[in-house]
C-alpha positions as CSV (number, residue, x, y, z in Angstrom):
1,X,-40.8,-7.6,-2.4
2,X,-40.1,-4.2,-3.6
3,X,-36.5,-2.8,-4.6
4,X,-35.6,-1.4,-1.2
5,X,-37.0,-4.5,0.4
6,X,-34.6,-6.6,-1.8
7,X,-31.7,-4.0,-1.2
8,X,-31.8,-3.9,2.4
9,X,-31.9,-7.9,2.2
10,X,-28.9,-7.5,0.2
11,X,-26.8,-5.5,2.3
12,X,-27.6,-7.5,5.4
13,X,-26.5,-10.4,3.4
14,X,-23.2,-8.9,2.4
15,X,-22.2,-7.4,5.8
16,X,-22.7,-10.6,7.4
17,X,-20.6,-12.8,4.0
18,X,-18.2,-9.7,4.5
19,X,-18.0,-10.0,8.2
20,X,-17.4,-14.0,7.9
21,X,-14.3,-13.3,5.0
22,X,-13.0,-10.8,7.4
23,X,-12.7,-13.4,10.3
24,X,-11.4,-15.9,7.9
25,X,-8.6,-13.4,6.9
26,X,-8.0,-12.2,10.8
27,X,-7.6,-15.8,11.7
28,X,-5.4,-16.9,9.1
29,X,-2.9,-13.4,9.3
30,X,-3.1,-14.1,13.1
31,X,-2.0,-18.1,12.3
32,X,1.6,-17.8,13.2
33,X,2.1,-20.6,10.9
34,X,-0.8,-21.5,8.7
35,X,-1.0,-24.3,6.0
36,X,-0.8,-23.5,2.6
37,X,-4.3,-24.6,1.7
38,X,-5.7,-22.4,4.4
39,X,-3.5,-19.4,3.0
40,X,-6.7,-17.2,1.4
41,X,-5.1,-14.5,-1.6
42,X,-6.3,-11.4,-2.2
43,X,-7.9,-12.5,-5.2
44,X,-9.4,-15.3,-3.7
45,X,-11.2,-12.8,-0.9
46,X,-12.5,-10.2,-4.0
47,X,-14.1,-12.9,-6.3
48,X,-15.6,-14.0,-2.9
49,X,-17.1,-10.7,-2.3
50,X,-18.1,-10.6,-6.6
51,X,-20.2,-13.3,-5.9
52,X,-22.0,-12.0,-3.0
53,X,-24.9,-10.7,-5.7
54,X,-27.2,-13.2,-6.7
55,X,-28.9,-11.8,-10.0
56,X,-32.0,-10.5,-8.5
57,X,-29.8,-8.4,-6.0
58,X,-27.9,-7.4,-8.8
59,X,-30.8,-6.3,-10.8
60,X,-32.4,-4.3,-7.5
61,X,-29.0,-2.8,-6.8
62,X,-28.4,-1.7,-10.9
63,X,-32.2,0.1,-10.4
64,X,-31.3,1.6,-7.4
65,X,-27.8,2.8,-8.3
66,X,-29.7,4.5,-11.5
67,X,-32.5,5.9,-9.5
68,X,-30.1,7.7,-6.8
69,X,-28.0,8.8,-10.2
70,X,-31.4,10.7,-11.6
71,X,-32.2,12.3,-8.3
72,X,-28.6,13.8,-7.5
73,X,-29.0,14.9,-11.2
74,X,-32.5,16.5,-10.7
75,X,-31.0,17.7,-7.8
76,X,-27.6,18.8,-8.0
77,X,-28.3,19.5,-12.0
């Protein structure tokens, strides 16, 4: 699978954790009176999104990052 193969995979994968956080936080803000062991915190929701990357996706998305970083260099100079 090559980088932008395992990028694209990535993102898809992320909008779709993202999108699944984002209607556990709408439902639980929209909970008029929600437990406290369903209350998510804000730091709760952002380690949830750190671990979206497995290491492979972190590895594909560190290449591309760099890549993009050399070509608005090359480009932009």
């Amino acid at each position: 699978m090559s980088n932008e193969e395992k990028i694209l995979s990535m993102l898809t994968k992320m909008q779709n954790d993202i999108d699944a956080l984002r209607t556990d936080i709408n439902a639980i803000k929209n909970n008029s009176n929600p437990e406290p062991e369903e209350k998510m915190t804000q730091r709760e929701v952002f380690m949830g999104l750190a671990n979206l990357l497995d290491d492979d996706e972190k590895e594909a998305l560190g290449k591309y990052m760099e890549a993009e970083e050399a070509r608005k260099a090359a480009l932009y100079g």
